[in-house]
DSSP file (Angstrom, degrees, kcal/mol; ACC not computed):
  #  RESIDUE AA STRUCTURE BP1 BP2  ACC     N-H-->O    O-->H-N    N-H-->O    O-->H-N    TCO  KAPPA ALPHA  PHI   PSI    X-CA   Y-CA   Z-CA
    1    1 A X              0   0    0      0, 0.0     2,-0.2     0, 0.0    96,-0.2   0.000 360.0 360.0 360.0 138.4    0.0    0.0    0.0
    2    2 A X        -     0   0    0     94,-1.9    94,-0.1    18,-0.1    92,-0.0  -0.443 360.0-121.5 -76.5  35.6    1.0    3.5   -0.8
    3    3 A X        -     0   0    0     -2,-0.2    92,-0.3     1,-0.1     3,-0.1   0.816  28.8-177.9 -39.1 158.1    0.2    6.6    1.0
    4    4 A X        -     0   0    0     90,-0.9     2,-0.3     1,-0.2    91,-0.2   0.369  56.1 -86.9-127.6 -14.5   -1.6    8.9   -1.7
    5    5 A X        -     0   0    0     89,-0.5    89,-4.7    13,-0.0     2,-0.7  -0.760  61.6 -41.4 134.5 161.9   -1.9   11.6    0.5
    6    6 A X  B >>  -A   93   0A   0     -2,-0.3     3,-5.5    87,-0.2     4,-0.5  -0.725  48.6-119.1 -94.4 139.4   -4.6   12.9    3.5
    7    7 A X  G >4 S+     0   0    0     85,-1.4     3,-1.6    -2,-0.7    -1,-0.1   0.780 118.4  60.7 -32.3 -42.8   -8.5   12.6    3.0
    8    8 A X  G 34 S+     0   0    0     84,-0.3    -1,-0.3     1,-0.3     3,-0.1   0.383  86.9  76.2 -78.1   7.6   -8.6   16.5    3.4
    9    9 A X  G <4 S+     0   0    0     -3,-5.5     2,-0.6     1,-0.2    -1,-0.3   0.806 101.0  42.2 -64.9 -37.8   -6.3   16.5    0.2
   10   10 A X  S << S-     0   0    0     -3,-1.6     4,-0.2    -4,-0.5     3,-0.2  -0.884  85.2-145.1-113.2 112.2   -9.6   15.7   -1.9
   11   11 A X        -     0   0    0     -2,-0.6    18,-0.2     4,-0.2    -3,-0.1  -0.652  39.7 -71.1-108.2 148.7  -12.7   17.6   -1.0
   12   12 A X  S    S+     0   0    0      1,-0.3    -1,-0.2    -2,-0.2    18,-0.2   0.473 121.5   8.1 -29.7 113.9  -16.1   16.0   -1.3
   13   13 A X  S    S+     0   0    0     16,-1.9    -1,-0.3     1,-0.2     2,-0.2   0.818 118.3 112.7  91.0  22.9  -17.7   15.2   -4.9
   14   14 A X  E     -C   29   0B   0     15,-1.6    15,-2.6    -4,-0.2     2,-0.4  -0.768  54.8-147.4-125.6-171.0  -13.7   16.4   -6.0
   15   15 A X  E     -C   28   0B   0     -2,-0.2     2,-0.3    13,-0.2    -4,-0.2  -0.858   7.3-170.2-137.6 174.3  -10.6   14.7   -7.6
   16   16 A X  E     -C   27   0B   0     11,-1.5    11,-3.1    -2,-0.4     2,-0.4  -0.918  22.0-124.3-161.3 122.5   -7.2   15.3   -7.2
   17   17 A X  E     -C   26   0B   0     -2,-0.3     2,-0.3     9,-0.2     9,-0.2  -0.715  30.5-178.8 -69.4 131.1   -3.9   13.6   -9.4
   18   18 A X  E     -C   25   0B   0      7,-3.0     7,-4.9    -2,-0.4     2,-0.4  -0.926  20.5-139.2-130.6 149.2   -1.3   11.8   -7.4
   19   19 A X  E     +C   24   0B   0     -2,-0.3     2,-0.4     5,-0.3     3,-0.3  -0.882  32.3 160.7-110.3  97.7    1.8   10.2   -8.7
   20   20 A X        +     0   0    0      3,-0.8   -18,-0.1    -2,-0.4    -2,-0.1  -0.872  65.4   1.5-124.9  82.7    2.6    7.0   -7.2
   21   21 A X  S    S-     0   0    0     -2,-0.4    -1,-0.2    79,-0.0     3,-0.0   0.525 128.0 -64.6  74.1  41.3    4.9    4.3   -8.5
   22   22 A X  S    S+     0   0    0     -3,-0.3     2,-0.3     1,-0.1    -3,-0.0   0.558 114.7 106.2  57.8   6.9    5.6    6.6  -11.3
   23   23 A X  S    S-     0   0    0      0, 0.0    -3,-0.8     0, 0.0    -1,-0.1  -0.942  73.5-109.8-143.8 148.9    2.3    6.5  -12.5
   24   24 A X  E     +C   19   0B   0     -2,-0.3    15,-0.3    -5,-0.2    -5,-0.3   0.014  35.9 175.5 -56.9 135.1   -0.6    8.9  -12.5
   25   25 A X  E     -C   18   0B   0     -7,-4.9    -7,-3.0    13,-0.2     2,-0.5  -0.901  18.4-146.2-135.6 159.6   -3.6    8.0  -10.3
   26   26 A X  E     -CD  17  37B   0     11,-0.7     2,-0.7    -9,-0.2    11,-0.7  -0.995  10.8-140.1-138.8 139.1   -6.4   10.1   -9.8
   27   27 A X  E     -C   16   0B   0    -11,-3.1   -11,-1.5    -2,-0.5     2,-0.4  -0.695  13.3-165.1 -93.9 108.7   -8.0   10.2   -6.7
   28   28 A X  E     -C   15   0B   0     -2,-0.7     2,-0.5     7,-0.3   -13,-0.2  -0.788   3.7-173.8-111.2 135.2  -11.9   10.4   -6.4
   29   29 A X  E     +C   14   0B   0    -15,-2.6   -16,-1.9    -2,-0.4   -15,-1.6  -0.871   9.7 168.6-132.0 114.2  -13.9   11.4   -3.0
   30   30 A X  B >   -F   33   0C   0      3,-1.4     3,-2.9    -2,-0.5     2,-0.3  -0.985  67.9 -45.3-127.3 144.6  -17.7   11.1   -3.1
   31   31 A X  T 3  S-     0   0    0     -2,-0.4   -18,-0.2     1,-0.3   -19,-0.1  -0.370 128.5 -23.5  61.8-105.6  -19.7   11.4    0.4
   32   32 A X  T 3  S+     0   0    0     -2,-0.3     2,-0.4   -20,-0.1    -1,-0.3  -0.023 119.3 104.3-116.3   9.6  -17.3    8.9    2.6
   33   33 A X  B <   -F   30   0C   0     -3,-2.9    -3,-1.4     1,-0.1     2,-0.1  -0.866  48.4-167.9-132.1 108.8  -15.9    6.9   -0.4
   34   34 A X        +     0   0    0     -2,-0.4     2,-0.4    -5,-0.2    -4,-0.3  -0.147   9.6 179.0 -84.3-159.8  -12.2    7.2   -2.1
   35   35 A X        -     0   0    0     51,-0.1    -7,-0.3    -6,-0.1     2,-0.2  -0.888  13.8-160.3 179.1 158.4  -11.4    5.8   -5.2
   36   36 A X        +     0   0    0     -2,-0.4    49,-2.3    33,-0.3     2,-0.3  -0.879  20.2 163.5-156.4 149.8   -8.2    5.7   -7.3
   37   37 A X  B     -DE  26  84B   0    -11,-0.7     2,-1.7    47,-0.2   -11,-0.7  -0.955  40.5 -82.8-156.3 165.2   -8.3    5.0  -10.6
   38   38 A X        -     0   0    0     45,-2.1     2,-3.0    -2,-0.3   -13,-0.2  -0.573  35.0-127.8 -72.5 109.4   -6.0    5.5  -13.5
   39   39 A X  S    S+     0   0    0     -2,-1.7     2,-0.3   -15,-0.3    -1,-0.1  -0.092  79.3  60.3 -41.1  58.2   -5.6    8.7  -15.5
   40   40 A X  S    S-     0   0    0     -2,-3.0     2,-0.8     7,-0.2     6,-0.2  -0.954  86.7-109.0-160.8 148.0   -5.9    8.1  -18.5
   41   41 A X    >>  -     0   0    0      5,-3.3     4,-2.3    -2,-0.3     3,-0.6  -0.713  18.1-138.7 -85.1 111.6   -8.7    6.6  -20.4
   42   42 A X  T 34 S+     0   0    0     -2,-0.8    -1,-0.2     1,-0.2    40,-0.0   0.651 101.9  61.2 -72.3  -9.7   -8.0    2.9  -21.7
   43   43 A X  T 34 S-     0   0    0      1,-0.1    -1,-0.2     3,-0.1    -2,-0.0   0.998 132.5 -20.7 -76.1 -45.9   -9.9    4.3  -25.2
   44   44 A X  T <4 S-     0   0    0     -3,-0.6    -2,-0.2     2,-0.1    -1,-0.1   0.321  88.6-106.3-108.7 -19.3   -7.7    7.1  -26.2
   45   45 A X     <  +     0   0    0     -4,-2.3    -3,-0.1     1,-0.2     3,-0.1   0.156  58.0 149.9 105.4 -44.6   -5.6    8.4  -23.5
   46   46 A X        -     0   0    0     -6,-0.2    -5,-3.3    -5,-0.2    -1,-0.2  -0.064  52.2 -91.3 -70.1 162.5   -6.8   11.3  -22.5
   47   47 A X        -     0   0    0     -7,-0.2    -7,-0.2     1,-0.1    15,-0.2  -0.258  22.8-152.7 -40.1 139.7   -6.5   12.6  -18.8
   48   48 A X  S >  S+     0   0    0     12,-0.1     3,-1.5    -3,-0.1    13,-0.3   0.436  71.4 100.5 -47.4 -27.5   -9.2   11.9  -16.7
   49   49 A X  T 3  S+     0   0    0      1,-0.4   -34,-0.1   -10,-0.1    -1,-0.0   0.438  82.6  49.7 -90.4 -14.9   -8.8   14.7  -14.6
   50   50 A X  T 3  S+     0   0    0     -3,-0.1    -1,-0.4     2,-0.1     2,-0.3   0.211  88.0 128.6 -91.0  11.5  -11.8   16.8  -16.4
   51   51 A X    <   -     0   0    0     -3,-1.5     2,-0.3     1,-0.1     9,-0.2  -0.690  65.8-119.1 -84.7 141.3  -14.1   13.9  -16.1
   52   52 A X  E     -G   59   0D   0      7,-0.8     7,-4.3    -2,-0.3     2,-0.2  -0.487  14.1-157.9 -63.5 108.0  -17.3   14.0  -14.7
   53   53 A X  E     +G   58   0D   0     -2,-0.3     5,-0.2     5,-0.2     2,-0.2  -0.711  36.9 152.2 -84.5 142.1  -18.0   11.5  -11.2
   54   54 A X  E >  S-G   57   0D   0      3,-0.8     3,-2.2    -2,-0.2     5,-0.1  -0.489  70.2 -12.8-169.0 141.4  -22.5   11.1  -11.4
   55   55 A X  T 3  S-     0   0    0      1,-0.3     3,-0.1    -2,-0.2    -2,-0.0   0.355 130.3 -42.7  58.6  22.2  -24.0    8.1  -10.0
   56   56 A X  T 3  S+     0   0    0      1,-0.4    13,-0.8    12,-0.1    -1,-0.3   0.702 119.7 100.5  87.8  21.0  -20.8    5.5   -9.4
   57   57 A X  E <   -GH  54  68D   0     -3,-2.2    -3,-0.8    11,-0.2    -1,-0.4  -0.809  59.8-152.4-129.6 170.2  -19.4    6.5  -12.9
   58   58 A X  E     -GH  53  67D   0      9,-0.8     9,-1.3    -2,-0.2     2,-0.6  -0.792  15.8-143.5-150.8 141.9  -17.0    8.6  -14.2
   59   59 A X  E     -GH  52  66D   0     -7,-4.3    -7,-0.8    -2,-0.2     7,-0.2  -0.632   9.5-125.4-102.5 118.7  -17.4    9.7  -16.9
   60   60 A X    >>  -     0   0    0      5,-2.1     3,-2.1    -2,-0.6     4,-0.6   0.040  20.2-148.5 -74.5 117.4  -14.3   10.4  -19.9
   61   61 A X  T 34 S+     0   0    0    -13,-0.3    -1,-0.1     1,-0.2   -13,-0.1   0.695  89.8  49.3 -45.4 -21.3  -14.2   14.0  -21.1
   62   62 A X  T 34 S+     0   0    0    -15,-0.2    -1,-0.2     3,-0.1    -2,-0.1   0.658 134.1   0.9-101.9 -30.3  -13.1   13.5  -24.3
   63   63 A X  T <4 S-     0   0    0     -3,-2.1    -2,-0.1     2,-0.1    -3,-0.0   0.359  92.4-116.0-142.2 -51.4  -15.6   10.5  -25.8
   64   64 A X     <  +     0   0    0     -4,-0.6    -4,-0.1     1,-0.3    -3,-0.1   0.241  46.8 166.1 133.4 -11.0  -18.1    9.6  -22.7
   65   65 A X        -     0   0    0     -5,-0.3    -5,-2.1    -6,-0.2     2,-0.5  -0.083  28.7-146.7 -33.0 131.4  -17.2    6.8  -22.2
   66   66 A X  E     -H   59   0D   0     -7,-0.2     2,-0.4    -9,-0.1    11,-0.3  -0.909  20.9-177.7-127.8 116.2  -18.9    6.1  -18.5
   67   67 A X  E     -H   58   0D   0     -9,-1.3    -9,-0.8    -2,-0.5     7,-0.2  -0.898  27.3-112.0-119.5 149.0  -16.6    3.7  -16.6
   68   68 A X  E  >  -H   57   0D   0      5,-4.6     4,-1.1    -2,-0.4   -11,-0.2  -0.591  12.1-137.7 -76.5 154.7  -17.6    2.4  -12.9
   69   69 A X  T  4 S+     0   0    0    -13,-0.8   -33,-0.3    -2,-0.2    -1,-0.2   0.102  94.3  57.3-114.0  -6.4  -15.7    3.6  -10.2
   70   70 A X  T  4 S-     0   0    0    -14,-0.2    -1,-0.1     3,-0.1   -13,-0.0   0.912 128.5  -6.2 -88.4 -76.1  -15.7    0.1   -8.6
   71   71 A X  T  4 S-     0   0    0      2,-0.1    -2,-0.2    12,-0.0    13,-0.2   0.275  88.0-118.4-121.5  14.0  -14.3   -2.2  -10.9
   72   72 A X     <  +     0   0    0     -4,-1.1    10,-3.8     1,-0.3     2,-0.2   0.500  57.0 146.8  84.1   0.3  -13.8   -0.3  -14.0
   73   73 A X  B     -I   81   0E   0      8,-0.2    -5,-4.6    -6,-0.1     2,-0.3  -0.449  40.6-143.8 -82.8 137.1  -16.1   -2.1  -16.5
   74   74 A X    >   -     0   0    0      6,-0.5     3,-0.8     3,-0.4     6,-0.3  -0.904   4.4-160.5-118.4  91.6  -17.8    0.3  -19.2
   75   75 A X  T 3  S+     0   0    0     -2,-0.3    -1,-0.2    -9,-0.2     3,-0.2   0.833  89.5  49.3 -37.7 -70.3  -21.3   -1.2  -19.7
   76   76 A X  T 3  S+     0   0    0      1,-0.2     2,-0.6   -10,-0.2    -1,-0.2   0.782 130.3  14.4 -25.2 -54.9  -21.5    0.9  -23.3
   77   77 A X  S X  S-     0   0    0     -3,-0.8     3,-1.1   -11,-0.3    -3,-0.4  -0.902  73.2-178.1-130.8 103.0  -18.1   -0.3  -24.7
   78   78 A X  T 3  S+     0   0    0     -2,-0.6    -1,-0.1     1,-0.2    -3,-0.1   0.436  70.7  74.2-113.5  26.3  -17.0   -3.1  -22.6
   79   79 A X  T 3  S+     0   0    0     -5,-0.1     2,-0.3    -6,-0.0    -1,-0.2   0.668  89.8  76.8 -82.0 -12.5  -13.6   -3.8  -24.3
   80   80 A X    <   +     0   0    0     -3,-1.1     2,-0.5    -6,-0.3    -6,-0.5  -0.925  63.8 174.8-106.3 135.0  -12.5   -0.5  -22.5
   81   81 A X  B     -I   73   0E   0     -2,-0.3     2,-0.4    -8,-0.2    -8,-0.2  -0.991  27.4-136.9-156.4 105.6  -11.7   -0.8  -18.7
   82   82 A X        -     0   0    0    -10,-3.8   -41,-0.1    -2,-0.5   -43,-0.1  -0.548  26.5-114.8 -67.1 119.6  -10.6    1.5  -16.8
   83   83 A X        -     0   0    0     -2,-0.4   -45,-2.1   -45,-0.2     2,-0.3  -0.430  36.6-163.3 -75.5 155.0   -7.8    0.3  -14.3
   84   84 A X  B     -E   37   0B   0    -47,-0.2     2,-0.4   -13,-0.2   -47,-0.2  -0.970   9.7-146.2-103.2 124.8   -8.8    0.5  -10.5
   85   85 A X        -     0   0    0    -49,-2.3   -49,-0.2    -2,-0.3    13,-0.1  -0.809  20.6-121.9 -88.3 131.9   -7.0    0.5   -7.5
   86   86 A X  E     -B   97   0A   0     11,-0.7    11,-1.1    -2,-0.4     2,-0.4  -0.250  35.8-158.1 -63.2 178.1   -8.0   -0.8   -4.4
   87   87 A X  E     -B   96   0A   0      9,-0.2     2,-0.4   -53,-0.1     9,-0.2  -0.982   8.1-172.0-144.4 143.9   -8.0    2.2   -1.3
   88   88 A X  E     -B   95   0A   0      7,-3.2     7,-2.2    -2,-0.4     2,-0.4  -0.990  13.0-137.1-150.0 149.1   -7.9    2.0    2.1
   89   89 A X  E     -B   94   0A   0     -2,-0.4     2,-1.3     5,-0.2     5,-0.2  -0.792   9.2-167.8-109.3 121.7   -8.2    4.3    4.7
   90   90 A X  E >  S-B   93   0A   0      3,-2.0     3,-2.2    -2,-0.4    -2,-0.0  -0.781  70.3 -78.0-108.0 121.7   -6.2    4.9    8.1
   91   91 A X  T 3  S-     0   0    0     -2,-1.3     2,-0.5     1,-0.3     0, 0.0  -0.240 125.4  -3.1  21.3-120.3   -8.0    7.1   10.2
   92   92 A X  T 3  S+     0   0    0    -86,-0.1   -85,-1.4    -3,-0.1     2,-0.4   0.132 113.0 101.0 -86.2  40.0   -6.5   10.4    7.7
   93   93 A X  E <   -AB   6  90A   0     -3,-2.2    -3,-2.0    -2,-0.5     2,-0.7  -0.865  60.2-153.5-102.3 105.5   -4.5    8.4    5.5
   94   94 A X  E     - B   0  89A   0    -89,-4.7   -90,-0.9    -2,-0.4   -89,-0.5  -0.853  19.6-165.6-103.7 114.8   -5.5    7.2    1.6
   95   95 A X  E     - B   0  88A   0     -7,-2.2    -7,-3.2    -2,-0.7     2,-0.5  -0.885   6.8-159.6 -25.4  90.0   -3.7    4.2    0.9
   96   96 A X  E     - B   0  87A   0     -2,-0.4   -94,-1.9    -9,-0.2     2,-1.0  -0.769  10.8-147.3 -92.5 119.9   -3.5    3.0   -2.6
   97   97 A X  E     - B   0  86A   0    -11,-1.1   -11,-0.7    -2,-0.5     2,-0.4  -0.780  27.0-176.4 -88.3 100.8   -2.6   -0.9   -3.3
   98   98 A X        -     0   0    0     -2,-1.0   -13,-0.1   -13,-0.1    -2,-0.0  -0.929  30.7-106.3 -91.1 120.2   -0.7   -0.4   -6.8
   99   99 A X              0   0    0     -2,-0.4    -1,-0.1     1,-0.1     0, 0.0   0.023 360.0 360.0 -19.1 149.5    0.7   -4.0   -8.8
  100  100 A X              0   0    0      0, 0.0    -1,-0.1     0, 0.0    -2,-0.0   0.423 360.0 360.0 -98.2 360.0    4.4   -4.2   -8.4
């Protein structure tokens, strides 16, 4: 596990880029809930970091592709998958489990 940073790094409903094992993760906080997820979109590339979080999704600025914040599965297109991290929290610590 990684530190990513403190919970008050990311403010509710917001995102935040962290660099962690030399690649870009972008950090989603809705309600009581973290995320990390990659930046970049598995269709094109592009940044994540203007994409739109509604409803367990977020969704990729650039084509729309609406990937789940859980496990990364894109109902729509489902050859594109978005990588996921797991996160875990200590008391104000977000922990990211990144592959070695």
């Amino acid at each position: 596990m990684i530190n990513a940073g403190n919970t008050s790094d990311v403010p509710n409903f917001g995102k935040k880029v962290v660099s962690l094992g030399g690649r870009e993760i972008l950090l989603v906080h809705i309600k009581e809930t973290f995320y990390a997820v990659e930046n970049e979109c598995p269709h094109q590339g592009c940044p994540m970091t203007a994409a739109v979080v509604k409803e367990g999704t977020i969704s990729c600025p650039r084509h729309g592709y609406r990937f789940s914040l859980v496990d990364g599965t894109c109902r729509e297109h489902p050859e594109s998958v978005l990588t996921v991290f797991p996160v875990v929290l200590e008391g104000e610590t977000i922990l990211v489990d990144l592959p070695e």
